[in-house]
N, C-alpha and C positions, 0 to 999 in steps of 0.2 A: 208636546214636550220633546227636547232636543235630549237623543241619546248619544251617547258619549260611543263610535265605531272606530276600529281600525283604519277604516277609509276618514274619517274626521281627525286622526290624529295630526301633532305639530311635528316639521320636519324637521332637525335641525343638522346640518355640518357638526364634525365632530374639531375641533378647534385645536392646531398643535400648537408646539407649547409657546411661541412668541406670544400667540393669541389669546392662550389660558392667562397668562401675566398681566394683559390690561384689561381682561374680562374680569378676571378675580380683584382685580385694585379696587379700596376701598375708598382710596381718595375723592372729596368733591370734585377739583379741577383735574382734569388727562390728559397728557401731549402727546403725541404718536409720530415722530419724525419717521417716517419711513419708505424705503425704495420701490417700484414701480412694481406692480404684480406681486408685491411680497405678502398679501392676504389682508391688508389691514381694511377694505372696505367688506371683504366677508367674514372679518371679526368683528366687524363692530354693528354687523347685521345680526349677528348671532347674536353678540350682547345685546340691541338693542330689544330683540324679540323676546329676549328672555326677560327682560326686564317689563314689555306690553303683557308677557302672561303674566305678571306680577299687577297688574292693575296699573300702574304707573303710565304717564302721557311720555311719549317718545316724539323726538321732532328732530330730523334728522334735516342739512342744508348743506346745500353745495354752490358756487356760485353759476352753472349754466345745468340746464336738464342735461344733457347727456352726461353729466358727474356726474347724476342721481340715478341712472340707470341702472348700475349695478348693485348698489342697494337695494332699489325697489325691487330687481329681481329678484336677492337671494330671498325676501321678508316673503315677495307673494307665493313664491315655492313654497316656504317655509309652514305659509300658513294656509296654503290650498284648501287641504281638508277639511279644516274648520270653515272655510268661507264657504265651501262648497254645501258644508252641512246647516248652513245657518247660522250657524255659531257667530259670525263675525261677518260685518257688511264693508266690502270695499269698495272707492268709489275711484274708478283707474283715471280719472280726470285730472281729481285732485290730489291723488295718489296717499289715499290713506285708506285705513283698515281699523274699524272700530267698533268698540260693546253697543251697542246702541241704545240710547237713554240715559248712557252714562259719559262720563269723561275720559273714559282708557280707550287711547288713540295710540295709531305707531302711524307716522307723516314724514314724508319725504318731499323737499321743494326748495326751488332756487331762493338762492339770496347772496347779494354782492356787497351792498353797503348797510346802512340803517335800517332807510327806507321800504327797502324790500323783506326784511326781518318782521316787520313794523304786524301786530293783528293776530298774533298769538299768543300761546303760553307754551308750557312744559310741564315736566319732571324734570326730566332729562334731556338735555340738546347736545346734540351731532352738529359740529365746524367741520367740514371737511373742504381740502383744499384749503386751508386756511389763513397760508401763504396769499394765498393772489386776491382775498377779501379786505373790505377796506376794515382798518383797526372798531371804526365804530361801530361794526356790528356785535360784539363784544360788550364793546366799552360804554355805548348808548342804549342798545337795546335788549341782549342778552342777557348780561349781567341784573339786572333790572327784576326780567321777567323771573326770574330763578328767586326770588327775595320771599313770595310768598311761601314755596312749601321748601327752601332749604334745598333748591334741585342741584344737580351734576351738571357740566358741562366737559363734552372731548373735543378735542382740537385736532385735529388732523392733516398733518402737509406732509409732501413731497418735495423736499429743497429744488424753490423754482429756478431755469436758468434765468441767463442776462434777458433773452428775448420776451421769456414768460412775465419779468420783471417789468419791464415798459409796461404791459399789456396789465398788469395788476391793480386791482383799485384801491391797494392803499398807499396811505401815502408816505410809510415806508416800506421798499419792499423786503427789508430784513424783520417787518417787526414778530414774525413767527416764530423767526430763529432767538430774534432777543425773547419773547414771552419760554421758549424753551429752555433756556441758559437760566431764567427764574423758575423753572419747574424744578430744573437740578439741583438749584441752589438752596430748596424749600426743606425746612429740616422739620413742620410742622406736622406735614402728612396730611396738611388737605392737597397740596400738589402732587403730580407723579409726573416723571419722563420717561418714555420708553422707547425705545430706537432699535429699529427691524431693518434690514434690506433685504433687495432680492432674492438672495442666494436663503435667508431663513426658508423660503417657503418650501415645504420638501413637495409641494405639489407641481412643482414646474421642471421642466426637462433641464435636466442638466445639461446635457449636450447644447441645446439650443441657446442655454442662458451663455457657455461660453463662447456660443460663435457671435450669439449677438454683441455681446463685449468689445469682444475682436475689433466688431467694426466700429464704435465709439470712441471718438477724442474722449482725455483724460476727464474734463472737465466735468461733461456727461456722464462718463460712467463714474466717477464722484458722488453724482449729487441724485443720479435718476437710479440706479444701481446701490451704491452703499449711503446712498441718503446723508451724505454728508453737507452742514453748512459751510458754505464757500465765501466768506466777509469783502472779500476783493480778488480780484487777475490778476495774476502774473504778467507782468507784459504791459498792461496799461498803462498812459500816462502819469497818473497821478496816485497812490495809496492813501490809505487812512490815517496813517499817522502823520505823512506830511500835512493835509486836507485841518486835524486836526493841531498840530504845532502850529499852524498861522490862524484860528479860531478867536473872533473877537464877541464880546456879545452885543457890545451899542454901537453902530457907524458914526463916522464924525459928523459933528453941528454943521460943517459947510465943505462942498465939495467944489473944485472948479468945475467938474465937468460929470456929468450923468446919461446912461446911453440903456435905454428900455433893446436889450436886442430878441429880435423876433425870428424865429424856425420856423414856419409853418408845418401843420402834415403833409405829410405826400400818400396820396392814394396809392394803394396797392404795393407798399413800400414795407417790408416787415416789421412791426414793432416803432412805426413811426403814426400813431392814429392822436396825438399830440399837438399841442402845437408849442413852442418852446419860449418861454417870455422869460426872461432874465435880467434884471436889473444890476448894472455894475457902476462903479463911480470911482473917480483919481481926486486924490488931494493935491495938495501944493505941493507937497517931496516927490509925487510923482507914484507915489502909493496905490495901488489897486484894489478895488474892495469890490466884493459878491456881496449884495446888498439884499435881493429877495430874488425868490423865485416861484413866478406866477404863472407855470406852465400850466394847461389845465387841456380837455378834451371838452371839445362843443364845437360849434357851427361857427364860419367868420364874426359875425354881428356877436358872439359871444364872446370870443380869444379878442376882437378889436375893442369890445367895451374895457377890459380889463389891461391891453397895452394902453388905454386911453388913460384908465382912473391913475396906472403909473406914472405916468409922466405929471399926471398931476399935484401926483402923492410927494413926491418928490423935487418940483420946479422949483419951487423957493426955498432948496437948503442946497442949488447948485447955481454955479455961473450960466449955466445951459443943463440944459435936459431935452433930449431928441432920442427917436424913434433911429433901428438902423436894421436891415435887412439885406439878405443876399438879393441881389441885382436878378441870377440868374436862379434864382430856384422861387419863382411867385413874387417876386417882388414889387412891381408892378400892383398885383393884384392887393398887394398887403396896403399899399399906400392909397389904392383905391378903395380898400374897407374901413381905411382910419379915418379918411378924409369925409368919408359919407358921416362918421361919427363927429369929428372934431377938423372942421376944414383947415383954421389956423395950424392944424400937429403938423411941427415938423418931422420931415421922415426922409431917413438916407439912406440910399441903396449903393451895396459896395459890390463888385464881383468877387466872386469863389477863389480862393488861394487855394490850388493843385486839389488839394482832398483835405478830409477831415483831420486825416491822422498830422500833416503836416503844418497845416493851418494851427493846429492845436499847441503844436511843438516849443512855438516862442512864448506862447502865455504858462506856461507847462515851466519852462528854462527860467522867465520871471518870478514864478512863483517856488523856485528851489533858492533863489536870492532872496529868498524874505522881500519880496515886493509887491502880494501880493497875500491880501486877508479875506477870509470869508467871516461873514457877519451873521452870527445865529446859527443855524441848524436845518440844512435840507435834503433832508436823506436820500431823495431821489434823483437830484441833481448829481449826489455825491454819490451815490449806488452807481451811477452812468459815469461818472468821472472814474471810480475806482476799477472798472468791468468793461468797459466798453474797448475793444481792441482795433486794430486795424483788418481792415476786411470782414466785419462782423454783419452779420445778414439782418442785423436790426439796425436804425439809425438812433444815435444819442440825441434827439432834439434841444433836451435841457444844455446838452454840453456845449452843444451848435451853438444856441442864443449865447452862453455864456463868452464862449469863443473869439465870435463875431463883435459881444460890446468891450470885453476887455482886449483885444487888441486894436479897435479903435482910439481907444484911450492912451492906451501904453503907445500906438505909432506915432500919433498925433502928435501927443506932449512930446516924443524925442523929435521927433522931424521940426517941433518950435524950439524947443532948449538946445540942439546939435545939427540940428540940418541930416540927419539923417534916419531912415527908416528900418536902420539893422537892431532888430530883436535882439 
């Protein structure tokens, strides 16, 4: 028989008050926007342990182990004494602690997309990092699992930067902020939003939080510090509201001319583990359209199967449709992976105009003349359009591809209709 000792008692942190307000919320669905250090993954340890001494199944996910690290810390602190006493069996593998013979679990473990969500259940589930997981972990697997007993779900981000943004797997990287904007908007009370920054937490040195500051561009201490969402850059070429005044939703029946343009990744290159496929197309007026965007992460033989299925998707509603790639960043090799798929693909390599920023400028200057339409809705395309600066330590691949086929199109057509090539 298991006696209930001093030494077997639960530890727990004593919670201030940011932490009291989403521990005490009574709401099914929780959003927690909040800045770096500011407590919220040792409140929601607190919460969630209190809720496993309640009998309920706790399942807590982050997308890489080292996010889960500090969870599983504060929980096995927390519950030493009982594990130690028998009371409860942990298994540090799997990183769970449970009644044994029964279903009351408290579980901590990666998850990025579906897939990886995919083989459990709940009460209760922990989203953290929430930001940089792809939407369907929610929306295909989550939401689901919660149906039998009526469970909770918290969502947890830190507004990611541009760079965290690339590196994200969903597919868009705002959609956190937008499910937050519905938490605020919710008047029913099964939603709640609650929003903490750094400076809430009275456990961290003041001193040090303002030197660190000090040394942080605006943007940063915004988003990692007062947990602010940031919709678009100052500075960049292109904003949302333009992006969205030129917004169509059908492309036209027939295009003269169609240009699949391709980025590849560059190894060891920040924020470029992508490769960029973007499909752009010009009418008869001379009109430019953003047609899809099929950037995606995988191996050549993956990224070339899917520049392939484009050109295909698309050949018989233009005059032409070709493949077009920078000369000097892989290009060669790009035209050596399409051809090993589709020998007949045509594929044109152009060289690099100066840099990004500049290269970008003339389709940028088109598209303030209403001469240039995006077709449907690609938020990561357009996240890199609206964010992406010059000199930024990530590369926009999506933006690159787009770049590279829309001023094709736009040189082209003017160098046949004027004999010349000025943007």
């Amino acid at each position: 028989m298991k006696v209930a000792t001093n030494e077997a008692r639960v530890i727990l942190r004593t919670p201030y008050l940011k932490q009291r307000e989403f521990i005490s919320s009574k709401a099914k669905r929780r959003i927690l926007r909040a800045g770096r250090r500011s407590g919220k993954t040792t409140g929601i340890a607190i919460d969630c342990v209190m809720k496993f001494l309640a009998g309920r199944r706790v399942l807590y996910a982050a997308p890489v182990l080292d996010q889960t690290d500090k969870f599983w810390t504060e929980v096995t602190r927390a519950l030493a004494g009982p594990v130690s006493a028998g009371w409860y069996r942990k298994n540090e593998t799997s990183r769970f602690i449970e009644v044994e013979g029964t279903e009351n679990r408290i579980r901590a473990k990666t998850a990025w997309d579906a897939d990886t969500m995919r083989g459990d259940w709940a009460d209760d589930i922990v989203l953290d990092e929430y930001a940089l997981m792809d939407e369907g972990v929610w929306m295909k697997v989550v939401a689901p699992m919660l149906l039998d007993r009526d469970g909770t779900c918290t969502f947890i981000y830190t507004p990611p930067d541009a760079s965290a943004c690339v590196k994200s797997r969903a597919k868009d990287p705002m959609h956190a902020a937008t499910l937050y904007r519905k938490a605020q908007a919710d008047t029913t009370g099964r939603w709640a939003a609650f929003h903490f920054t750094s400076h809430d937490n009275p456990h961290l040195s003041k001193v040090a939080l303002s030197e660190i500051t000090q040394d942080m561009d605006d943007r940063s201490y915004r988003q990692e510090i007062l947990a602010e969402d940031i919709w678009e850059t100052p500075g960049a070429l292109w904003d949302q509201g333009m992006i969205d005044a030129h917004r169509i939703t059908i492309a036209p029946e027939w295009l003269e001319s169609v240009v699949v343009g391709v980025d590849p990744s560059k190894s060891g290159k920040a924020g470029s583990d992508e490769c960029g496929i973007v499909v752009c197309g010009v009418d008869g007026e001379g009109v430019g359209y953003v047609l899809e965007d099929r950037s995606l992460r995988g191996p050549p033989e993956q990224w070339g199967a899917e520049v392939v299925d484009a050109v295909k998707s698309w050949e018989e509603r233009a005059g032409e449709c070709y493949v077009l790639a920078e000369s000097n960043a892989g290009g060669e090799m790009i035209a050596t992976v399409l051809r090993q798929i589709e020998p007949s693909l045509r594929v044109e390599l152009v060289p690099a105009v100066v840099n990004k920023y500049v290269r970008a400028q003339p389709v940028r200057s088109r598209w303030g003349r209403e001469e240039c339409r995006i077709v449907g809705s690609w938020p990561r395309l357009e996240h890199q359009l609206t964010n992406w600066l010059d000199g930024a330590a990530w590369s926009p691949d999506r933006m690159d591809a787009m770049v590279h086929a829309l001023r094709r199109l736009l040189l082209h057509r003017r160098e046949i209709s004027v004999g010349s090539i000025d943007l």
